[in-house]
C-alpha positions, 0 to 999 in steps of 0.5 A, a space after each residue: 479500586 485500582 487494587 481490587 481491579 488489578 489482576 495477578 500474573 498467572 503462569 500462563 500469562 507469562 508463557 504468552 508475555 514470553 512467546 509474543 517477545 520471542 516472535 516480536 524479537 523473531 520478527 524484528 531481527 531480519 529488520 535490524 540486519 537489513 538496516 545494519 548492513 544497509 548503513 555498514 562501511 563498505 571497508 569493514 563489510 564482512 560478507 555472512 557475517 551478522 550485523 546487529 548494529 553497523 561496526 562504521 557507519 556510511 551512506 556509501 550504499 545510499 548514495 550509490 543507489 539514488 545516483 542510479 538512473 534506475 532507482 530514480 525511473 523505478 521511484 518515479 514510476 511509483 511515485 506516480 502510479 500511487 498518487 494518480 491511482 490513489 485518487 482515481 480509486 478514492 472517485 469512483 470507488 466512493 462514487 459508485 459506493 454512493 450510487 449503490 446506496 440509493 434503492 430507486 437508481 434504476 439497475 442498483 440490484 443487478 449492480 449490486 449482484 455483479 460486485 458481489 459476484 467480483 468478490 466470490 469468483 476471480 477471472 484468473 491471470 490469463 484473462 486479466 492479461 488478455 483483457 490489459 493487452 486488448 485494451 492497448 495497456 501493456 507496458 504502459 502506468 496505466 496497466 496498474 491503474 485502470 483494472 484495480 480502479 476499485 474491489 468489491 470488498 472496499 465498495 461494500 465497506 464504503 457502502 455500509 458506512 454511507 448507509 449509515 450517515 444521517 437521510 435528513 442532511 441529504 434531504 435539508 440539502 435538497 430543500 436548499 436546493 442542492 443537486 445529487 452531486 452537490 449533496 455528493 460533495 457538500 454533505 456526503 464526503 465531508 461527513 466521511 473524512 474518516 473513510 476517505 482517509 483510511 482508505 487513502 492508506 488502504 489505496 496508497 499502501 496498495 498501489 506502492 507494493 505494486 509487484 506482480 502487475 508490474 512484473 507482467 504488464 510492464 516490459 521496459 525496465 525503465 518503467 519498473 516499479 520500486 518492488 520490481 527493480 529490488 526484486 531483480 537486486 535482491 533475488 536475481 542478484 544483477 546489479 546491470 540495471 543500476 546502470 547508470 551510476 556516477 561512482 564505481 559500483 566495484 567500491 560498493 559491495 552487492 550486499 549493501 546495495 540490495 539492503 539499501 534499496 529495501 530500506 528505501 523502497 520501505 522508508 515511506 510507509 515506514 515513515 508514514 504509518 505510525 502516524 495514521 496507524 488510527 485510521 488504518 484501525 478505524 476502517 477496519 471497524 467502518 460500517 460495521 456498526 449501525 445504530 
């Protein structure tokens, strides 16, 4: 059975096989580069040069950085804005997502009507920014946290996936007594334990690439986040706001250090998605099937 089902290679086939290894290999280059010279002795370092793998291994760079009170400050700003974000994201988007299931809420199509209007149309930069100056935001974690408390594609995913849980346990809840919210939590969110987990990665991979809100909400660079501060090390090329060091960044090259603070502003989500790569598969599929 497994003769007759095996298929033969064809010429196209290995052109395709070809091209994915040449753009997989195209790909994973800039990476390997980022992490050789990252972990490249500082006495060997040869600037332009390509390091495919480090000629004398060192933690120089790294060391370096985490003694830096600004890659702790921008560690700790992101730190707290993906952990508190996270989970308010995860309580109202569910919550409102719940709501919006119930067709006798009074104003559910109105409701429904604006966040499908959110999804078309986009207010733009300015009013954005106009909207976080006047609610007293600016400059402050909350400015990244309080305007994306939740988007209407994630409340119409978690929507379409609640409508498809079973009634009757929401209906033998209540027969037992059960308030709505006591349903909410005892029977809605731990049947949706796949959603809340996939959309935990969603939120939090969300919130830990926090750039451009950051970059103009927030004006006090020990508030910066991770993406900010390697941003300014590797773009603009200033090293002033590692201020703060117990070594000599003279005996550090420039180079190393901005490759360092990539991987480490990587490491995390690097670390952490081969292990929950299935639920970011399953919350693409969430709601999408209904039987």
């Amino acid at each position: 059975m497994s003769f007759v089902s095996r298929k033969k290679m064809t010429a196209f086939d290995w052109i395709n096989y070809a091209l994915l290894a040449l753009i997989s290999l195209v790909c994973v280059f800039p990476f390997l580069y980022v992490f050789s010279v990252s972990f490249t002795d500082p006495d060997v370092y040869v600037p332009l040069r390509f390091y495919l793998f480090p000629e004398k291994w060192s933690l120089a760079a790294y060391s370096y950085i985490l003694s830096t009170d600004s890659f702790l400050n921008a560690l700790k700003s992101t730190v707290f804005i993906t952990a508190v974000g996270t989970i308010l994201n995860l309580i109202v988007t569910f919550s409102l997502a719940y709501v919006l299931t119930k067709k006798d809420v009074p104003g559910r199509g109105p409701m429904m009507g604006f966040v499908i209007f959110t999804l078309v149309f986009s207010a733009g930069i300015v009013p954005n920014y106009l909207l976080v100056q006047n609610l007293g935001l600016l400059n402050s974690y909350w400015s990244l946290i309080w305007p994306v408390l939740t988007n209407a594609w994630s409340l119409i995913i978690i929507k379409s996936f609640l409508e498809s849980l079973p009634s009757e346990l929401e209906d033998a809840a209540r027969i037992d007594g059960c308030s709505d919210i006591g349903v909410f939590l005892r029977v809605v969110l731990p049947l949706s334990m796949p959603a809340v987990a996939a959309f935990t990665l969603f939120f939090a991979v969300s919130h830990w690439n926090t750039y451009f809100n950051a970059l103009i909400y927030l004006s006090d660079a020990k508030k910066w986040t991770l993406q900010v501060l390697v941003k300014t090390l590797v773009i603009d090329s200033d090293n002033a706001g590692m201020a703060g060091a117990g070594g000599d960044e003279r005996s550090v090259p420039q180079e190393t250090i901005r490759m360092a603070s990539i991987m480490l502003a990587m490491a995390p989500i690097l670390l952490v998605y081969p292990f929950l790569q299935k639920h970011f598969a399953k919350g693409v599929m969430l709601g999408s099937v209904k039987g």
